[in-house]
C-alpha positions as CSV (number, residue, x, y, z in Angstrom):
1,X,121.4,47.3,160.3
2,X,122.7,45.0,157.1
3,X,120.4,43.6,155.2
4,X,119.6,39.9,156.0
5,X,121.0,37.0,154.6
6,X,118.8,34.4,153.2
7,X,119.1,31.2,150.6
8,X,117.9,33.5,147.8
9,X,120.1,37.2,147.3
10,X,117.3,39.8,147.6
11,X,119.5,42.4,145.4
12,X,118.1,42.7,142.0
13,X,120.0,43.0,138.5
14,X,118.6,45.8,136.7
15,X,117.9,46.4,133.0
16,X,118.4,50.0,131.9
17,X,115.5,51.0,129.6
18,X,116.3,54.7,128.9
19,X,119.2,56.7,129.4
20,X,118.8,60.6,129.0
21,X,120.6,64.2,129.3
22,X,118.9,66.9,129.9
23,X,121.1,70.1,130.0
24,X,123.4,69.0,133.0
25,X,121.3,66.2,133.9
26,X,120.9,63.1,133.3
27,X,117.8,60.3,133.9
28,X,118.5,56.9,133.7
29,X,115.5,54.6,134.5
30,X,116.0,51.3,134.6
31,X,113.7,48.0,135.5
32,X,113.9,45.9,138.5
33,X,114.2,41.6,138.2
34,X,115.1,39.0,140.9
35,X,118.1,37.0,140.8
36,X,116.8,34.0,141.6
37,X,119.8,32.0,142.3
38,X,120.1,29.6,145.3
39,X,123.6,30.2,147.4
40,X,126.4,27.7,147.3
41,X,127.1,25.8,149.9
42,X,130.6,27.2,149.7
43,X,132.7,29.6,147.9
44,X,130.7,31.6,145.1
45,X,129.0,30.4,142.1
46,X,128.6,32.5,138.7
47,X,125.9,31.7,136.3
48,X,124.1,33.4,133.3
49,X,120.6,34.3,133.3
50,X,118.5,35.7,130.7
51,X,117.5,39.3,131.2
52,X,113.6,39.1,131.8
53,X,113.1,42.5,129.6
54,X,115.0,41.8,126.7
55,X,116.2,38.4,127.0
56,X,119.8,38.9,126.3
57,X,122.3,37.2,129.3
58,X,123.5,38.6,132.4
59,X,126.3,37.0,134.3
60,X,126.1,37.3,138.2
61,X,127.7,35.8,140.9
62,X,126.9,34.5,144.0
63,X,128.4,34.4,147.2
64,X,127.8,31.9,149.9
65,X,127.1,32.7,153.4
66,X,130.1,32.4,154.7
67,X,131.6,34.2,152.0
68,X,129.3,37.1,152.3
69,X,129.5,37.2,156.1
70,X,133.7,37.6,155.3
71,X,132.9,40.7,152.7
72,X,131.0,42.4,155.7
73,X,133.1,41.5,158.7
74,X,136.0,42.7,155.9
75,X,134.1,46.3,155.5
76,X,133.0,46.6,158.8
77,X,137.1,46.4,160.0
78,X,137.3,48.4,157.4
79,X,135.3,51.4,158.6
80,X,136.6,50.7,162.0
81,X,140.3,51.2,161.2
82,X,139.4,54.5,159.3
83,X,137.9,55.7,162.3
84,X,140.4,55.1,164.4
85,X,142.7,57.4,161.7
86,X,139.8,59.8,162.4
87,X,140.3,59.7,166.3
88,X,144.0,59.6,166.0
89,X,144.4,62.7,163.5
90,X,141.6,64.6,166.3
91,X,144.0,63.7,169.1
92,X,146.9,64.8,166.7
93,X,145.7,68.2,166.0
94,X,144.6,68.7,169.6
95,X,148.0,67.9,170.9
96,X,150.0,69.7,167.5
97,X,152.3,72.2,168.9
98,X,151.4,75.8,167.9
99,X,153.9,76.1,164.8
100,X,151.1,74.1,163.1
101,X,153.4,72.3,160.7
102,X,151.9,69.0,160.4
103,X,148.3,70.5,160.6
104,X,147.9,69.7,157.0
105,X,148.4,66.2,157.0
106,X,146.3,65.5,159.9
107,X,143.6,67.5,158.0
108,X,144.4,65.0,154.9
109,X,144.4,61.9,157.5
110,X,141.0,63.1,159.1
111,X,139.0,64.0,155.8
112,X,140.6,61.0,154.3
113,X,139.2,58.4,157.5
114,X,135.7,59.9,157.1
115,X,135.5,59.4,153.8
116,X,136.5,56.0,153.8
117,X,134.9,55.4,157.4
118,X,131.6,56.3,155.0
119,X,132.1,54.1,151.9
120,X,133.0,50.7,154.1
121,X,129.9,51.5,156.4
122,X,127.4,51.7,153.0
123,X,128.8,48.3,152.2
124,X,129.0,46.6,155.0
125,X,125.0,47.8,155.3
126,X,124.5,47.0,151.6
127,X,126.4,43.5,150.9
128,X,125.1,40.9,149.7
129,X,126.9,39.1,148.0
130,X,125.6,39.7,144.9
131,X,128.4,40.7,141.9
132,X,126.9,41.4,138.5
133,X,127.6,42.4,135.2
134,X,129.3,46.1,136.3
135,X,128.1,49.4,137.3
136,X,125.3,51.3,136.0
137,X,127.8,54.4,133.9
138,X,129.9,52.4,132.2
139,X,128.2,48.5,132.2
140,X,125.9,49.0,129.2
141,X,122.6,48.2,129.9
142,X,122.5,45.6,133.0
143,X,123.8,45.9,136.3
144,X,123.6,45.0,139.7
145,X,121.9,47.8,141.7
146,X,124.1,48.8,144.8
147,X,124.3,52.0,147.5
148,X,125.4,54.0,145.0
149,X,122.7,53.3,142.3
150,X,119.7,55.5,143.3
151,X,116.8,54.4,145.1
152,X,115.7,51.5,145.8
C-alpha cells in the first residue's frame, strides 16, 4: 500500500553526519528531522528551513494533494504500461518462430519492463510529495530520504 497522505508530509530531510569508506564500503549515517510544512491548497510550495543539526538552510518542496495524488496515479500507469511490455515480450517469445531472430530484443523488452515495472511501483508506494535538496551521493550533506536511501 502507499503511504498516506496527510496535511503535514511524513518524509523527513536528513542531515548527513558522517560519511565513511571502509575498503569497498562505505557508511553514511545520517540524522532524521521532520518537515514540518503544511500542504498548499494547490500546486506546490518551496520554502527554506533551517537544518535542526547544524542550522544551515534546506530548501524543500511541497506538493499539494492533488498534485501528489497526479505523481502516483503518473507512476502507477507507469508500472502498468511496463508490464504490459513484460506480458507482450512473454507472448512474443512464446509465439517467435524457431529461427529465434528477434529473441534478443524481446529479452531486451522483457528485462527492460521489469525493471522499470520495479522502479515506478517503489514510487508510486513511496511518494509523497516531498522534493528536497538532492540525493544522498552527490547532494552534500542534506537530503530528502526516499526508497532508495536505506532504511527507514
Amino acid at each position: 500500500m502507499p503511504r498516506r497522505l496527510g496535511p503535514v508530509p511524513s518524509t523527513h530531510y536528513e542531515h548527513l553526519t558522517s560519511d565513511s569508506a571502509y575498503g569497498s564500503s562505505r557508511i553514511r549515517v545520517s540524522q532524521p528531522h521532520p518537515i514540518n510544512l503544511e500542504r498548499p491548497a494547490t500546486g506546490a510550495h518551496r520554502a527554506t528551513l533551517a537544518c535542526a543539526t547544524c542550522g544551515d538552510p534546506v530548501e524543500i518542496t511541497v506538493l499539494s494533494l492533488a498534485a501528489t495524488k497526479l505523481w502516483r496515479l503518473g507512476w502507477l500507469l507507469a508500472s502498468a504500461l511496463s508490464l504490459i511490455l513484460v506480458v507482450t515480450c512473454v507472448l512474443g517469445v512464446k509465439s517467435t518462430v524457431p529461427d529465434g531472430g528477434a529473441l534478443p530484443l524481446f529479452t531486451l523488452g522483457l528485462l527492460s519492463g521489469i525493471l522499470l515495472s520495479v522502479y515506478a511501483i517503489l514510487h508510486w508506494r513511496h511518494e509523497d510529495g516531498v522534493r528536497g535538496p538532492g540525493l544522498p551521493w552527490r547532494s552534500g550533506r542534506h537530503y530528502v530520504r526516499h526508497f532508495w536511501a536505506g532504511p527507514r
